[in-house]
N, C-alpha and C positions, 0 to 999 in steps of 0.2 A: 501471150498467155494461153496456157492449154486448157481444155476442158474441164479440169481440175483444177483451175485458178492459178498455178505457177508458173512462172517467169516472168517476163517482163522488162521492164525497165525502171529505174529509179534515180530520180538527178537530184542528186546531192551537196549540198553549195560548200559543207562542213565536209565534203571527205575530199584529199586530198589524191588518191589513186583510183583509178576507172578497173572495175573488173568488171570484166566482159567473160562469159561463159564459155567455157576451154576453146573448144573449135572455134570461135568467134573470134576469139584473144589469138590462139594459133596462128589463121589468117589472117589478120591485121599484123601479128610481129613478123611473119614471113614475108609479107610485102614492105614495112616498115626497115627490115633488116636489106632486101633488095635496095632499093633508095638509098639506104645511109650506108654500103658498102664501100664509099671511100673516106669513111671514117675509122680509127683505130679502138680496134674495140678492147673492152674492159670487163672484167669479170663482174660476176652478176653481184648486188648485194641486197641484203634482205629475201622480199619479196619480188624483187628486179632481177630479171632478167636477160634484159638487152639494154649493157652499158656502153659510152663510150669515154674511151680517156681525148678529154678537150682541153686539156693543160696549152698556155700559150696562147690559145687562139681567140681573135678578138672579135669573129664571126663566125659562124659556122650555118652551111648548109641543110637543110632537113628536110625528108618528104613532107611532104604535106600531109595532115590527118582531117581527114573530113569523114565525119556521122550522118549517115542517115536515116531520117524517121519513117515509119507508115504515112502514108499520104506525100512523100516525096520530097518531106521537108528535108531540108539541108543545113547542119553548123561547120565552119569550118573551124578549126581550133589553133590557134598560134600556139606558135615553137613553145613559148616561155610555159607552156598550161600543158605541153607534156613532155616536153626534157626538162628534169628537175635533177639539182647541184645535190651531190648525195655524199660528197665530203670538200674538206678544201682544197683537195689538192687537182680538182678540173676534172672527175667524172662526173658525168652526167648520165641518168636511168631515164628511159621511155618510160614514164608515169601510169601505165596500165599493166595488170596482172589477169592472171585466171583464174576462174574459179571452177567447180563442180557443182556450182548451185545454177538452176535454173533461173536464177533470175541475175539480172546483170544491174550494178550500182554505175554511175556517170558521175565522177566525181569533178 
């Protein structure tokens, strides 16, 4: 939070997409995208944009995403809490976006 009281963070147990504030978001899909590069990727839809098509497969690999807080706190987050099934037919959306606003939601 800046001087002027914006930004921050907000955990949100009702929202279901993480926007983290653009550069934040940037850097985390650029490394998330490094990692998941031997997955076949899939056009963005909606709000999403780093899909992949997982048709067929009965496991799939995924970097790992792990948050951390001020004071050194650590969550790590399973796959299922952020590749989310975004039709039927086996794509799946990295479950975070960006935003322009200073302050970032944790969904």
């Amino acid at each position: 939070i800046d001087n002027d009281g914006n930004g921050g963070v907000i955990i949100d147990s009702g929202t279901a997409v993480t926007r983290l504030e653009s550069a934040v978001y940037e850097s985390l899909r650029h490394e998330f995208r490094k990692g998941a590069s031997h997955l076949s990727a899939a056009e963005g839809v909606a709000i999403f944009d780093t899909c992949y098509d997982l048709r067929g497969q009965s496991s799939v690999a995924v970097p790992a995403v792990e948050l951390e807080f001020a004071g050194g706190k650590k969550l790590q987050l399973p796959a299922k809490n952020f590749m989310i099934p975004v039709d039927l037919e086996g794509t799946f959306c990295f479950a975070f976006a960006g935003t322009t606003s200073p302050l970032s939601i944790i969904g």
